[in-house]
N, C-alpha and C positions, 0 to 999 in steps of 0.2 A: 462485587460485579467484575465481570474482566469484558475488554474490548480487545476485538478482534479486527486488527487492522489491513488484514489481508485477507479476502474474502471472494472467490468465482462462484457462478454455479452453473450449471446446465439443464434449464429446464426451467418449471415451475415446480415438477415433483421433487426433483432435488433439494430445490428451493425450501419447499415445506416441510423437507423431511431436517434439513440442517435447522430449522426457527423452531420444530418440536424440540431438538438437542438444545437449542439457546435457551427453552425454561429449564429443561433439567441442569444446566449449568449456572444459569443465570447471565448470560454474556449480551453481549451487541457486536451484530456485524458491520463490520466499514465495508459495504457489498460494493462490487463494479460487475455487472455483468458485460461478461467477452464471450456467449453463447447465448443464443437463442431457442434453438432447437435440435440440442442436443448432439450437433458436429463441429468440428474444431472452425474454430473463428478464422475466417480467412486471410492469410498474411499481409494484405492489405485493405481492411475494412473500409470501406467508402463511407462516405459521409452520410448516406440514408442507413446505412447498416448504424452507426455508430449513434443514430440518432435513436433508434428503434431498441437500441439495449437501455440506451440510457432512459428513456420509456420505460422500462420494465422495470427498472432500475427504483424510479421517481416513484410507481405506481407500488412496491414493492417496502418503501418505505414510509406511503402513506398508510396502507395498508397495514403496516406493522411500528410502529414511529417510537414504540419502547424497545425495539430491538435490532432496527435496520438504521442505518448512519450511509447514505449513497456519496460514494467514490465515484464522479463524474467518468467514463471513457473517456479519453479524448485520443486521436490519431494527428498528433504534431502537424503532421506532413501537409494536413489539409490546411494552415495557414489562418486566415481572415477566418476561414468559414468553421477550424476550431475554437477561435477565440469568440466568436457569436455564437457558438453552440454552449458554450462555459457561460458568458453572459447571458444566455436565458436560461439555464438550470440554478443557476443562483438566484437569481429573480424569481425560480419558481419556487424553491424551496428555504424558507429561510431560517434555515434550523441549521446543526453540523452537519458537517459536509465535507470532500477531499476531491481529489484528481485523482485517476490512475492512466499513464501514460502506455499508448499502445507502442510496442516495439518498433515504430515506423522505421524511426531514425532512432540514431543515437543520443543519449543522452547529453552530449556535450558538442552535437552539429547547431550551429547558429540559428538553425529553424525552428529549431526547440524554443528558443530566446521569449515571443511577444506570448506565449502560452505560459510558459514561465513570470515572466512580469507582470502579467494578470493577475495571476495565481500569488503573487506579490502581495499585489491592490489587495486584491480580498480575504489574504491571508490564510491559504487556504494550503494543507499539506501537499504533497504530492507524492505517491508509492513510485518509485521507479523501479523495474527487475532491474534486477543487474546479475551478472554471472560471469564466471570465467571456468574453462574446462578442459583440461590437458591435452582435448582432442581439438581444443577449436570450437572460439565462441561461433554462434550464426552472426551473420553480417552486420546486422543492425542491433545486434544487444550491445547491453551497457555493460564493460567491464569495472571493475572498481575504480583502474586507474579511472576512466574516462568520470564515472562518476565525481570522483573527488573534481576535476576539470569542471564538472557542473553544477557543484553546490560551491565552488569558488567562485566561479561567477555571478553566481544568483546567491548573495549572502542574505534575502531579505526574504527568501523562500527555505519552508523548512522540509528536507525529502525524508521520509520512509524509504530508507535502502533495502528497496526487495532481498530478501536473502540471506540478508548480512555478506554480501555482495558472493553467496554460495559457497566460496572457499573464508571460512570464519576466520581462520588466522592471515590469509593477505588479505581479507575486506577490513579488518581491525586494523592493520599499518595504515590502510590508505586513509581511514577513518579518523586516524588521529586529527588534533587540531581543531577537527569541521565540526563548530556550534551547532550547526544546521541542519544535518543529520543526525537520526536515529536509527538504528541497527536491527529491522523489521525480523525476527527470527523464524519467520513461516516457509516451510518447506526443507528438502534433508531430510536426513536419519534424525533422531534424537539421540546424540552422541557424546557421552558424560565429556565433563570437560568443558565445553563449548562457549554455552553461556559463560558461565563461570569468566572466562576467557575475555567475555566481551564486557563483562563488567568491571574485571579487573584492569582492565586499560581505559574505559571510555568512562565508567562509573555507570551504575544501573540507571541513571536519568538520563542515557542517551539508549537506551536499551526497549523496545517493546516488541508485546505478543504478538502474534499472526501465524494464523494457520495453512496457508494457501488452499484452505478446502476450496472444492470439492475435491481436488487432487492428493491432497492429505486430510487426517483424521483429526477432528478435535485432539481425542486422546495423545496421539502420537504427537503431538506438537504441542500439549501442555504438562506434556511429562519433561521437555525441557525448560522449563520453569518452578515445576513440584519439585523435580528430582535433583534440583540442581542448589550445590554447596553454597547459598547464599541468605543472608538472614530475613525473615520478614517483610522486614520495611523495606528490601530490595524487591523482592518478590512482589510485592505489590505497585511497586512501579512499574517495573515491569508489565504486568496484568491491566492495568487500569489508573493510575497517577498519570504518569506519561502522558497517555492519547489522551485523557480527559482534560487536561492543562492547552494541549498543543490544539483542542477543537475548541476549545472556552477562548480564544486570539479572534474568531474570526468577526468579517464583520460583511455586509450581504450588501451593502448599496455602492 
């Protein structure tokens, strides 16, 4: 089995075409949906918008419950009314489950903080993007540094570093040390070396799959785990050890 820790889609066709791929793979997605109908998510999602994905979301994984694992939305910024949106999707689903934080804010602004310490309580992962880009991150993404700043604060929360923080060799430096993160490798080229890279410093049990579909392909994002100089029992952490340990923590009251 491999699980797929990074998962959008746009749509419900999209939807059904990516869970046809999951039997001929055999996978599960950690889904969040950040579209609805098929145009880009708006840079500030409001709180009925954010409710309405995660709707689809919930509805998506009862629906499919051998193959869908919902990654909560949440938008930081809305405060109280995200940390009560979190506390009734746990309530409602009480099987694995995760967070995926909207780029509101930064990953390391203080507002992030009671969303975080939730996400504590109930032991629940959390995807963060993160990026950094010689041209200049957008305003509110998370770059590595800033990342490492917020899994040092929140050592009792365990983050999926979207990206492997997108430049693989400064999101590995910043990555050191941090128990707490694991090095999400969805999206990028698939670019020999990489992984390899991220094992060899952090060890493959800080390491897992994700594809960022729908914006990337299964394929192209599990040929960095096939293709890559590393032996079996790494590869399978990778794929599926990992996220299955780190969903098997939680706990729903």
């Amino acid at each position: 089995m491999i699980i797929d820790v990074h998962v959008h889609y746009r749509g419900d066709a999209q939807l059904a075409q990516a869970l046809r791929q999951t039997e001929r793979l055999d996978m599960v997605l950690c889904l969040n949906s950040i579209n609805l109908e098929g145009t880009a998510s708006p840079h500030f999602p409001s709180a009925a918008f954010v409710a309405a994905c995660n709707d689809r979301t919930l509805a998506a994984a009862r629906e499919n419950p051998q193959r869908v694992i919902p990654f909560w939305y949440l938008n930081p910024a809305h405060g109280d009314a995200a940390c009560a949106e979190l506390r009734r999707r746990v309530a409602q689903h009480q099987r694995p489950q995760g967070v995926k934080l909207w780029m509101a804010l930064k990953g390391n602004d203080p507002r992030v903080d009671p969303v975080l310490d939730l996400c504590a309580e109930y032991r629940l992962p959390v995807l963060q993007h993160t990026n950094i880009e010689a041209g200049g991150t957008l305003p509110t993404e998370t770059t590595p540094q800033e990342m490492r700043e917020m899994a040092q604060r929140h050592p009792d929360v365990t983050f999926l570093w979207g990206h492997a923080g997108s430049d693989y060799e400064f999101g590995v430096k910043c990555a050191l040390g941090l128990d707490n993160v694991l090095m999400d490798i969805a999206g990028n080229e698939a670019t020999n070396g990489y992984t390899e890279m991220l094992v060899r410093h952090l060890g493959a049990e800080r390491v897992v799959y994700g594809s960022d579909a729908t914006g990337r392909s299964f394929a192209s994002q599990l040929a960095k785990v096939y293709g890559a100089d590393i032996t079996e029992s790494e590869r399978e952490d990778i794929l599926h050890h990992n996220a299955r340990a780190l969903l098997a923590r939680q706990r729903y009251d």
